[in-house]
N, C-alpha and C positions, 0 to 999 in steps of 0.2 A: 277227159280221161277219167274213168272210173276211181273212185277211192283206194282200193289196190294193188291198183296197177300204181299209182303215183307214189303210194308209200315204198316199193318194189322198187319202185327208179329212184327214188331218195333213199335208199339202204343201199343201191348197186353202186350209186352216188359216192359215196360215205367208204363204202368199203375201196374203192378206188385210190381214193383221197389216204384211207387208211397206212399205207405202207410210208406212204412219203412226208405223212403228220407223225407216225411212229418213230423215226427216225430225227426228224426235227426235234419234237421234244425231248429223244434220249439225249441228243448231240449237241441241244444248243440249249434250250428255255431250261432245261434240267439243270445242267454243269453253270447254267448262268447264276441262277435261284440258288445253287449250295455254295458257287461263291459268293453271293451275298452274303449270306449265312455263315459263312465261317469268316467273313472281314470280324463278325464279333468277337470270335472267338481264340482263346489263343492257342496254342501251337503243343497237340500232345507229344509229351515225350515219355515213352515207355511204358512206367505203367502212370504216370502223370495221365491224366483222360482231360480234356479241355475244359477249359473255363471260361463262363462269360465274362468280357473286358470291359463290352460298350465299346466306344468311341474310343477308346486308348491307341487303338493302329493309327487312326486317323488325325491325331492329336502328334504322336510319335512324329510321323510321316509329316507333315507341315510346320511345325515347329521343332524337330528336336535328330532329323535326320538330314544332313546338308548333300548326303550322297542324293537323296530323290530329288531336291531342288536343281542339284547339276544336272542329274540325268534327262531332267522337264524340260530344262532350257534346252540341252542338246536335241531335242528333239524337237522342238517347236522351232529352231534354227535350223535342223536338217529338215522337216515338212518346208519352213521358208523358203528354202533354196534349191531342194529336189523335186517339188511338185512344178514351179512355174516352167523352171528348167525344162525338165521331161516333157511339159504336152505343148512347149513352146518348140522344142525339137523337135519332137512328133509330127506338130503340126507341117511343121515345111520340112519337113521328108516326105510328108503325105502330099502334099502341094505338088513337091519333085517328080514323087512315084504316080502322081498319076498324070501326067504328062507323058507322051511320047516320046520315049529315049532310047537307044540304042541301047539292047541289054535290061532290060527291064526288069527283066524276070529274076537275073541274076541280082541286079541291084535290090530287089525287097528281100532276096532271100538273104543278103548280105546284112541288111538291114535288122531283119528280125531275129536272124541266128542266135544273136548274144538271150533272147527272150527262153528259147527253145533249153538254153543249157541252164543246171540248176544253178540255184545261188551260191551252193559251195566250191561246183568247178570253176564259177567264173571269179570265185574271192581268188581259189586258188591261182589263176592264171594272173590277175594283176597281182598276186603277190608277188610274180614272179617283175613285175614291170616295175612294184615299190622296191624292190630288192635294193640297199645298199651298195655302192659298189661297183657290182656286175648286173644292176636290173636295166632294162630297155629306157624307161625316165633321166636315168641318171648316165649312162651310154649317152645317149643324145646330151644331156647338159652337159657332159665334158667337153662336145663337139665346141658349144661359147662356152668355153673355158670357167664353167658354175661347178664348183665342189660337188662331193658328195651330200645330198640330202635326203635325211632320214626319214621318209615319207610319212611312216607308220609309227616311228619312235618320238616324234615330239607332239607337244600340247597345242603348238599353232596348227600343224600342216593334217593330222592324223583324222580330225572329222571330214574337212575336205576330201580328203583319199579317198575316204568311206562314200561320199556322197558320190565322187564322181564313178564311182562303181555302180549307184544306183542308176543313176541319172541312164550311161550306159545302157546297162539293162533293161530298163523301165521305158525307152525313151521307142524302142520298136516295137514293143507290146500296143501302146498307146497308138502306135502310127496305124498299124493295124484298122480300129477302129474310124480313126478319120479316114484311111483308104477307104473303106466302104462307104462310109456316110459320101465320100467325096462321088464316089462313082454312081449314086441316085441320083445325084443333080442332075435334072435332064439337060443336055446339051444345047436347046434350045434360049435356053436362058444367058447363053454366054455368047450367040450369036446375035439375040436382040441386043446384048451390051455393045459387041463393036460394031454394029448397026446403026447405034444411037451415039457410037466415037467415044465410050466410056474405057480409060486405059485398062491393062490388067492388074495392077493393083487397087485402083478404084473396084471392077467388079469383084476382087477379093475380098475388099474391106465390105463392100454395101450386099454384095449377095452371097456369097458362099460364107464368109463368116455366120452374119446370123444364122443360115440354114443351118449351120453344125452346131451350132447353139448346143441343140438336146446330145447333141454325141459329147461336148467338152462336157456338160452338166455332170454326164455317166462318167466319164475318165475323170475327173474332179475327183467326183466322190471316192473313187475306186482308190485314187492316186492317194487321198485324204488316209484312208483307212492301211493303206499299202507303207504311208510314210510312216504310221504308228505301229506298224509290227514287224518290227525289224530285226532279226535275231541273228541269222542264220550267218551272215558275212561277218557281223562283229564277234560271232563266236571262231571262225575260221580265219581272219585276218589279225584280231587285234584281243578279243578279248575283254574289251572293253577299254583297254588302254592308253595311254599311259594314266595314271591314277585318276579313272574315269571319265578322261578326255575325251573319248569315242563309245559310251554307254548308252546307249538308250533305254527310253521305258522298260521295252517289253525285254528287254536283254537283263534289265535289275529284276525286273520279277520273274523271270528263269534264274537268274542265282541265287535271289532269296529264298526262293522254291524247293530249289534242287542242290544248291550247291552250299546252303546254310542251313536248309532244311525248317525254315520259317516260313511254312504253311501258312498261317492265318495273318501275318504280314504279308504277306506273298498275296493273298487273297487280297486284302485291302489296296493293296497297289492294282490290281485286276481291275475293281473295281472303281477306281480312277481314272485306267484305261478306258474302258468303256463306256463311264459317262462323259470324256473327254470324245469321241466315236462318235455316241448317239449327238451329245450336243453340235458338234462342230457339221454333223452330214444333217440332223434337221434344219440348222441354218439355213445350207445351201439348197437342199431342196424346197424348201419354201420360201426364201430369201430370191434364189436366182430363179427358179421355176418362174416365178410371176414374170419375169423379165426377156423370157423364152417363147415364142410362137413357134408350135407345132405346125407343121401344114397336114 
């Protein structure tokens, strides 16, 4: 190819490329970089203009603010118990759904719907289910004769509520994904299994497992990143409530943001987030990657 002609293809290249890097770096590397930048810095207020801190957020934040240490655990306890949950469910609805069953069709849509509705109608609708009183939960526990329990008003019960909404939600999205990866197995491989008298749980464990391998990897991660930004139900259901019982991360740094108007703390909690994100998803992808055959 003439010289060019080649620079011609590498500028058509480039310009291609252009619209979809343009928007990357306005949306993401940009707003990433200036909260960096303002974790230093503190917080203007009027005609106050910012001042450099240094380290002072991050000092604050680890020794001298006990709300960020509740809210870390809370979340490191909700990833604990809404990530294995979710693609643990997922997984054998995917099992179910791709087996031949009467209604089939009916049954994934049943399964996914909760995924389709947003996170505030569906806070909304178990609200109606934690309701006090008259909600559907506590209807059913007067059936065995159990009081009223305040699903969303106490410090034991109120993150669990929160998670089992996740779990719900998160748990058809995820099946999704294993429904596909399930339906490339070629068929063949399940007939040399009972060919050779290996049961259906044996060829679950030894052949379709590993094969999903690279699908759990992708939901992993996704599910990883899904359990750290979680706002939208805690602002709709609870609030963070009762005296930060059910707060999460990203939920303290939308109040200190917006609702205390502590921008450059705000930032430095950001900033926590994310290096919490990037460390915990390069683990897995290099960590479990090795441990994964592609075919």
């Amino acid at each position: 190819m003439p010289l060019d002609r080649r620079i011609l293809a590498q500028v058509y290249a480039w310009l291609l490329v252009l619209p979809a890097m343009a928007l990357l770096i306005l949306f993401t590397h940009y707003p990433t970089i200036a909260t960096l930048i303002d974790s230093f810095y503190s917080t203007p207020r009027g005609r106050r203009p910012q001042v450099f801190v240094g380290l002072d957020h991050y000092q604050r934040m680890f020794f001298e603010d006990p709300v960020f240490m509740q809210v870390l655990w809370n979340n490191f306890l909700y990833a604990l118990v809404t990530i294995p949950l979710s693609i643990g469910i997922a997984l054998v609805m995917a099992l179910w759904m791709n087996e031949r069953l009467l209604g089939r069709p009916f049954l994934r849509m049943a399964y996914f719907t909760p995924t389709v509705l947003p996170m505030v109608a569906a806070a909304n609708i178990w609200l109606f289910f934690y309701t006090p009183g008259f909600g559907l939960l506590n209807q059913i526990l007067s059936l065995f004769g159990i009081g009223d329990v305040n699903f969303l008003g106490s410090r034991e019960t109120v993150l669990w509520s929160v998670m089992a909404v996740s779990i719900w939600k998160e748990a058809g999205f995820f099946m999704i994904f294993y429904l596909a990866a399930l339906q490339s197995i070629p068929p063949s491989l399940k007939e040399a299994a009972k060919l050779e008298g290996a049961s259906d749980w044996y060829y679950v464990r030894r052949v379709v497992l590993p094969l999903l391998a690279p699908t759990t990897l992708f939901v992993l991660v996704n599910a990883v990143i899904g359990a750290f930004r979680v706002v939208d139900h805690i602002v709709a259901m609870t609030g963070g409530g009762p005296n930060n019982a059910s707060a999460l991360l990203l939920f303290y740094i939308y109040e200190t943001g917006f609702r205390f108007w502590d921008t450059g703390y705000a930032a430095a909690l950001t900033v926590v987030l994310l290096a919490i994100l990037v460390t915990v998803s390069v683990l897995q992808v290099t960590v479990l990657d090795r441990r994964i055959h592609y075919r």
